[in-house]
Backbone as CSV, one residue per row, in Angstrom:
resi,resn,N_x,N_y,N_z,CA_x,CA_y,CA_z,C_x,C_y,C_z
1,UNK,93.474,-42.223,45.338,94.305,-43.424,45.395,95.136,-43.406,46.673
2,UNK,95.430,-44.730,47.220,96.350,-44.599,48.171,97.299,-44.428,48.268
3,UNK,98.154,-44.541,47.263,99.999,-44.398,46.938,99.760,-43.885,45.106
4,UNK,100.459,-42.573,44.598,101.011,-42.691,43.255,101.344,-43.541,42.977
5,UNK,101.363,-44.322,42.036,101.390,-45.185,40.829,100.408,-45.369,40.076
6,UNK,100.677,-46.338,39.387,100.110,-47.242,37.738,98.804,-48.168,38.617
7,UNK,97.913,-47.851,38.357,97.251,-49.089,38.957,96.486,-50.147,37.681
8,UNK,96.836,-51.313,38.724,96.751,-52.517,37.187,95.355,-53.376,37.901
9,UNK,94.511,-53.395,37.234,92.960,-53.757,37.951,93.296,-55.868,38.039
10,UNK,92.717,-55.782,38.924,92.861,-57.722,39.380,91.393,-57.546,39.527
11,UNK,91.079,-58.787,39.619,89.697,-59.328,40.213,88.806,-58.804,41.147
12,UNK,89.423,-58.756,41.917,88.965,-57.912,43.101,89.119,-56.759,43.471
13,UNK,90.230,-56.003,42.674,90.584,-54.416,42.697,91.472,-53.998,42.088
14,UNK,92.647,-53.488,42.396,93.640,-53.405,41.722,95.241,-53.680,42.464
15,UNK,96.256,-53.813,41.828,97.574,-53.935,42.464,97.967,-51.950,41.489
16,UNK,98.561,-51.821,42.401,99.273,-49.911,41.782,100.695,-50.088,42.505
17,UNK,101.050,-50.161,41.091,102.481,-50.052,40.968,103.131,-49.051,41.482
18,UNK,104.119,-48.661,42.282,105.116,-47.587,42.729,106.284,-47.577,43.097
19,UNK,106.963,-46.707,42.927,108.090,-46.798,43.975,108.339,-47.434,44.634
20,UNK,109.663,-48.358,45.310,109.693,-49.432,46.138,109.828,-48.473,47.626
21,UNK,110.070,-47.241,47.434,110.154,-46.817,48.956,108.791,-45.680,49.372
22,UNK,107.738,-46.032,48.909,106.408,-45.188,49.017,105.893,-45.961,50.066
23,UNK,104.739,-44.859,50.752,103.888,-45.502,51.947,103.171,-45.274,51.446
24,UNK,101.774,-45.927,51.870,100.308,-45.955,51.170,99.850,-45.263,52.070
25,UNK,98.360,-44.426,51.715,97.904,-43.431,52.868,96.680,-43.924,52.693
26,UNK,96.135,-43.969,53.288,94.065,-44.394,53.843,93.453,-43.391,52.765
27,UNK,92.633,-43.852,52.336,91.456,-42.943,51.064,90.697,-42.090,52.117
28,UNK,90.109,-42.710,53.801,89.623,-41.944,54.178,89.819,-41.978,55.745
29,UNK,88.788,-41.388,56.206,88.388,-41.938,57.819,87.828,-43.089,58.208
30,UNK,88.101,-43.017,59.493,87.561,-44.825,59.475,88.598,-45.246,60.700
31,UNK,88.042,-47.034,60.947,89.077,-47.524,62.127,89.263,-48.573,61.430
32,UNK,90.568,-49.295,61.796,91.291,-50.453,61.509,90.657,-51.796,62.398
33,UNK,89.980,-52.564,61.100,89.671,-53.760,62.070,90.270,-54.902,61.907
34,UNK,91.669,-54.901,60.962,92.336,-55.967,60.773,93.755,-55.584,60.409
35,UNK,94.716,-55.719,61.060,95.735,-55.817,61.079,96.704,-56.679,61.221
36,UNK,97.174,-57.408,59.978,97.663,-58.584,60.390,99.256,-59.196,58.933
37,UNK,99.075,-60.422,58.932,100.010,-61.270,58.502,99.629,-62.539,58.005
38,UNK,98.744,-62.898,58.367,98.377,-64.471,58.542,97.133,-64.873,57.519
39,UNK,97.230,-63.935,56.392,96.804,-64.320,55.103,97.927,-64.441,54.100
40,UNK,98.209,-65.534,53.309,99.199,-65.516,53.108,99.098,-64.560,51.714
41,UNK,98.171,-64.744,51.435,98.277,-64.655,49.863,98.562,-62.994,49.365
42,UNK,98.190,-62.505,51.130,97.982,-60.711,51.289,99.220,-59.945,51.860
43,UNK,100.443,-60.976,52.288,101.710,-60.198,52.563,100.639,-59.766,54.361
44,UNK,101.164,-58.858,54.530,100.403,-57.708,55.726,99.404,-57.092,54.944
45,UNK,98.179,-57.246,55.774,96.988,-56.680,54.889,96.132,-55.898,56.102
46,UNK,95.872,-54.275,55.992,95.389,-53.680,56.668,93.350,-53.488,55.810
47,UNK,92.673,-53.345,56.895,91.465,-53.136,56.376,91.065,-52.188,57.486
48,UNK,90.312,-51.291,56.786,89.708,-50.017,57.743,88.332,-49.809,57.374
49,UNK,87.462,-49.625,58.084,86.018,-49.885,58.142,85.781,-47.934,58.252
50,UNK,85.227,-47.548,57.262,84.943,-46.079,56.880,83.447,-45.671,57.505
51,UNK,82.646,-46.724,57.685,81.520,-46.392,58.058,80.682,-47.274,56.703
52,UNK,80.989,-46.448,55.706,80.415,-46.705,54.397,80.616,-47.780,53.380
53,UNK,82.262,-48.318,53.776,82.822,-49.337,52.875,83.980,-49.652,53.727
54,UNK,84.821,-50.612,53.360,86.004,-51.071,53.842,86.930,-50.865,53.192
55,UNK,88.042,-50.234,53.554,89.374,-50.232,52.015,90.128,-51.325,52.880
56,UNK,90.779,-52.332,51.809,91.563,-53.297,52.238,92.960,-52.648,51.244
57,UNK,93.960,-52.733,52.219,95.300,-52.532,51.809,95.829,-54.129,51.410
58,UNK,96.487,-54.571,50.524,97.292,-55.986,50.558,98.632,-55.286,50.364
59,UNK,99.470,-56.572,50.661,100.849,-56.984,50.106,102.218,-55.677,50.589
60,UNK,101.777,-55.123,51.992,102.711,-54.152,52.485,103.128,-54.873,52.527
61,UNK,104.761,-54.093,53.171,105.838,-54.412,53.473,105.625,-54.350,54.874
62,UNK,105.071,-53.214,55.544,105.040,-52.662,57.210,104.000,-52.395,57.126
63,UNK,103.216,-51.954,58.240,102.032,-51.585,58.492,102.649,-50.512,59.606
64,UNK,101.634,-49.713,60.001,102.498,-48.288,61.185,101.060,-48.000,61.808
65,UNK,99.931,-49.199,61.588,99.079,-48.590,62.289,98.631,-50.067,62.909
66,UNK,97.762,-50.272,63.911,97.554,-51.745,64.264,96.090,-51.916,64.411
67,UNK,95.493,-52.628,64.675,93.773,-52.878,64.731,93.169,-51.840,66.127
68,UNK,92.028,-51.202,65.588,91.602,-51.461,66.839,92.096,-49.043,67.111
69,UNK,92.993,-48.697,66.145,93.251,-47.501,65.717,92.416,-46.711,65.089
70,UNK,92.039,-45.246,65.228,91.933,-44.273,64.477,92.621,-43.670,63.241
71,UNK,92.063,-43.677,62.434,93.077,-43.371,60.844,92.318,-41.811,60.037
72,UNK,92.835,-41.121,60.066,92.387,-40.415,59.279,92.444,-40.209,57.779
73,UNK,91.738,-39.416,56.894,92.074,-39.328,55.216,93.779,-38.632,55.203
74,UNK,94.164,-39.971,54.701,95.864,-38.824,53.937,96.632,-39.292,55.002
75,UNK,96.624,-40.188,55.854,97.614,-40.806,56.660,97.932,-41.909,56.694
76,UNK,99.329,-41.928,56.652,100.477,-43.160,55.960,100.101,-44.201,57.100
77,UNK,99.817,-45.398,56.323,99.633,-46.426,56.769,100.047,-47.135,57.137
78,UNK,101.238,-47.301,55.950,102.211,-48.576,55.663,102.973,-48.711,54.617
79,UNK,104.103,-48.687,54.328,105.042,-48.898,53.306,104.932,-50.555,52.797
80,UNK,104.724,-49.645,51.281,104.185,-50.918,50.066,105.176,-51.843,50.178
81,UNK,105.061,-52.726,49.321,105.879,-53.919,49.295,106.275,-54.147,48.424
82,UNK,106.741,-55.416,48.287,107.521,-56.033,46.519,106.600,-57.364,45.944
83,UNK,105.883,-57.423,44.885,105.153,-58.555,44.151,105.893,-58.963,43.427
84,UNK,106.657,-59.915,43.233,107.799,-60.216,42.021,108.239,-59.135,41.464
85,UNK,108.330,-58.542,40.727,109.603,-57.569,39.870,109.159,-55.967,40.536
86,UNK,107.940,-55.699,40.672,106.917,-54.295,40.873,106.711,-54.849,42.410
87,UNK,106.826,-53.394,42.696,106.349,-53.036,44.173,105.032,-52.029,43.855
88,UNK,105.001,-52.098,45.227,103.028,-51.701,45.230,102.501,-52.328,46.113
89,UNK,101.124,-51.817,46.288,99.565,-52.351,46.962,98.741,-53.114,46.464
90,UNK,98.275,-54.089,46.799,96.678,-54.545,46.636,95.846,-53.494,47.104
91,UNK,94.672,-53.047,46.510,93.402,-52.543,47.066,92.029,-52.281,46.785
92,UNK,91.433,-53.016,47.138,90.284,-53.260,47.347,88.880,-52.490,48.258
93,UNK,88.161,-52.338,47.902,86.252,-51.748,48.271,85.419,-53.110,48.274
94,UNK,85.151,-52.934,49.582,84.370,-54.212,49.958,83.270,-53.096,51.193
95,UNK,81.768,-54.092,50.606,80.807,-53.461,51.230,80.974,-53.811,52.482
96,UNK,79.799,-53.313,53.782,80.032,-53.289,55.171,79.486,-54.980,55.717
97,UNK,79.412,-55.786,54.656,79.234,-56.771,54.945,80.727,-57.551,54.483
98,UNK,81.570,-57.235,53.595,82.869,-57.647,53.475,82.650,-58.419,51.973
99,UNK,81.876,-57.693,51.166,81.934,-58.296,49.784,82.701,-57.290,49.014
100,UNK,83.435,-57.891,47.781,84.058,-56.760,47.104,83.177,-56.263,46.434
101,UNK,83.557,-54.955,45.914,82.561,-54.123,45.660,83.709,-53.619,44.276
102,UNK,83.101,-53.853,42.917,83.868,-53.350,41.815,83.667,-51.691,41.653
103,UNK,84.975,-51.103,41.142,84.956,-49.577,41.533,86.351,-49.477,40.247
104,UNK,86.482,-47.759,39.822,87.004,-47.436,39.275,87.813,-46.442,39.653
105,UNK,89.425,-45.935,39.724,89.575,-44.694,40.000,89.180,-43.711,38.979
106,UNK,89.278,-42.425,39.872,89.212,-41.269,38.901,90.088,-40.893,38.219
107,UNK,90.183,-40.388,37.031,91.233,-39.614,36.718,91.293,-38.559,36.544
């Protein structure tokens, strides 16, 4: 997972509840091919292209990395945000064509 918390499954992946002062860390390796703002519905939404899949971050607060970057597994990305009452991430697995891809964590 990218940040400890509760994760609560949506449509497309899940929102995981945490701490309002947690940073989210990348699941893996990979480069950032979107770094931005200008979705609204996504707050700041980082996406990193692994080779294999895409992890899309939604609904930070900050982002600390920008497009176009090297990311490694286990490095802070971006400090989560606030969704009405719960803070947390959107995140999402979308294939290398940019479809979501339904997935489960482990426990």
């Amino acid at each position: 997972m990218p940040v400890r918390g509760t994760p609560v499954k949506l449509q497309k992946g899940y929102f995981i509840k945490t701490s309002c002062d947690e940073f989210f860390r990348s699941v893996d390796n990979g480069k950032v091919i979107y770094a931005g703002d200008d979705i609204k519905s996504y707050r700041w939404l980082l996406m990193v292209d692994t080779g294999r899949y895409i992890a899309v971050y939604g609904k930070a607060q900050k982002l600390l990395v920008k497009k176009g970057e090297s990311v490694k597994k286990g490095q802070a990305l971006g400090k989560v945000g606030q969704h009405g009452n719960a803070c947390g991430i959107t995140f999402e697995i979308r294939d290398t064509e940019g479809e979501p891809v339904s997935f489960e964590f482990e426990r």
